[in-house]
N, C-alpha and C positions, 0 to 999 in steps of 0.2 A: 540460473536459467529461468526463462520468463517463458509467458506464451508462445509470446510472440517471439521467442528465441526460436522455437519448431512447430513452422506454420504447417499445417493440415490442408492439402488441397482438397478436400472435402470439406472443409472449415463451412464457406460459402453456403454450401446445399446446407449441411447439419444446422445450422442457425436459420434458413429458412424454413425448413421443413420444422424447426422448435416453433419461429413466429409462426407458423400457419397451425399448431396445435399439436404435432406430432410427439405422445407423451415419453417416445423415446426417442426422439433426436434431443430434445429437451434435457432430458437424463443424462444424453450424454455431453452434452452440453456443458450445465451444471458441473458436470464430474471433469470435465477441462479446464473448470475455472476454478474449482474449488480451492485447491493448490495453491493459487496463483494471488486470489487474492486474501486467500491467509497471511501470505508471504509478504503482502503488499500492508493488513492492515498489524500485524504484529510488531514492528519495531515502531508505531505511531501510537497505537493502543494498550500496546504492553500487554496485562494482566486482563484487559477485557478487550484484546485480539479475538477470542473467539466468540465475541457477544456480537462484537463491531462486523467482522467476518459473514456470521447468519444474517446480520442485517443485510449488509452489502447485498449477498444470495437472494434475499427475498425481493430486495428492491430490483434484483436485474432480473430476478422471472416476471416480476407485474410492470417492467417495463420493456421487457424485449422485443414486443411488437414496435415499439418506437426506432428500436435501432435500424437507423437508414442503411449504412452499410457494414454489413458482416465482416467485410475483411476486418473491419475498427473494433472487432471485440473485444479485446485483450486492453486496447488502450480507452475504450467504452467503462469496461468493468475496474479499470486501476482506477478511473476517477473514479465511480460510485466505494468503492473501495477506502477509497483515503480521505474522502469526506465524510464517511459512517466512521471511519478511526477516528480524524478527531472532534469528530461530534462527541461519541465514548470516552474519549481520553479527555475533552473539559470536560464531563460532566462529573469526572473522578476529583475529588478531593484533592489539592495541589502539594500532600504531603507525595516525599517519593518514592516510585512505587517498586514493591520487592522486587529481586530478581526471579526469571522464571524459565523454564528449561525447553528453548525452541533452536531445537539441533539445527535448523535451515540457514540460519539468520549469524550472520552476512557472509560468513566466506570458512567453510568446512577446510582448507585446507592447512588454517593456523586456531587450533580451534581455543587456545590462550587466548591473541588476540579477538578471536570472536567474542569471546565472552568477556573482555575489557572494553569493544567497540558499545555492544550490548549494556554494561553497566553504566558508562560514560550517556547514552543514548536516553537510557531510562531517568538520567537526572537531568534532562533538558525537557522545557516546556514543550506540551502538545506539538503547537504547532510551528517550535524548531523543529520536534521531531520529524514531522509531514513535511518541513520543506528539504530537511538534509537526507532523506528515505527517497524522498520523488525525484530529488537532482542526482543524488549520489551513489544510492543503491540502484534506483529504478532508470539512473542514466539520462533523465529527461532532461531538456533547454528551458530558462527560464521563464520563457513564453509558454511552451506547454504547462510548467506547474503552476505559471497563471491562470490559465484557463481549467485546470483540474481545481485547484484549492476558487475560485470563480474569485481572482485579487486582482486588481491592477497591478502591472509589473512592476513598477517602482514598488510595491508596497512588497512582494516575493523578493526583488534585491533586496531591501535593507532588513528584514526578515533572514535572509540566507547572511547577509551579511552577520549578523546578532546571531544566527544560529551556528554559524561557522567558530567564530568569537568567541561565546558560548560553549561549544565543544571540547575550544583549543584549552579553555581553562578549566573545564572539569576533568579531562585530559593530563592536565599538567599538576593537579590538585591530585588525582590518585596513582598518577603512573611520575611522578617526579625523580 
């Protein structure tokens, strides 16, 4: 479940009255996203999810005055999101990285497979990670995680393509 899965008709006003200074629509604000884009920078960042995460947080309060339109929060905040993951996640050493224990991540109702989707995930480069999280998890069209990852399309397909690829055989390498 996403934000933007259960929209707030008070969304609109709360994020205005944040840009105009209100230090708790603000608060509350924050506390809507916070969630959201943990969820968003965790299966990209792995182990520094919650480094990549504070960032995100910081970068969307010193830019919220720019955001044009409030209903665009949630897909505002998933791109600053998943560009602080894999900012974090290169700047991590390319050995790969331990597992680690984030109950959310991808689908509580097989929690086996989660935790094989999770292992398989964490031995794919950064930014397979961000494109098969943004297409897969996050649901978005190739054109969107162009414009979230800032790539030219052709470069997200063959990308998705190599990360799918990628998946299938580290997939068939542990679960054989």
């Amino acid at each position: 479940m996403t934000g933007a899965d259960s929209p707030r008709p008070d969304l609109t006003a709360l994020v205005r009255a944040a840009q105009r200074g209100d230090a708790l629509a603000l608060d509350e604000v924050l506390s809507l996203l916070m969630p959201y884009v943990g969820r968003v920078c965790a299966p990209i960042a792995l182990q520094d999810a919650p480094d990549a995460a504070q960032e995100a947080m910081i970068a969307i309060v010193r830019n919220l005055r720019q955001l044009k339109s409030p209903e665009a929060l949630f897909g505002w905040a998933r791109a600053i999101a998943a560009r602080e993951a894999v900012r974090f996640a290169t700047r991590r050493s390319p050995l790969p990285a331990a597992p680690t224990d984030r109950p959310d991540q991808p689908d509580q109702r097989d929690p086996e497979l989660a935790t094989d989707i999770r292992d398989v995930l964490e031995r794919l480069p950064p930014d397979h990670r961000a494109i098969l999280t943004l297409r897969h998890i996050e649901e978005l069209d190739e054109k969107s995680v162009s414009e979230i990852l800032d790539l030219p399309l052709g470069t997200v397909r063959s990308r998705l393509f190599r990360a799918r690829h990628g998946f299938r055989a580290a997939w068939g390498t542990g679960h054989g």
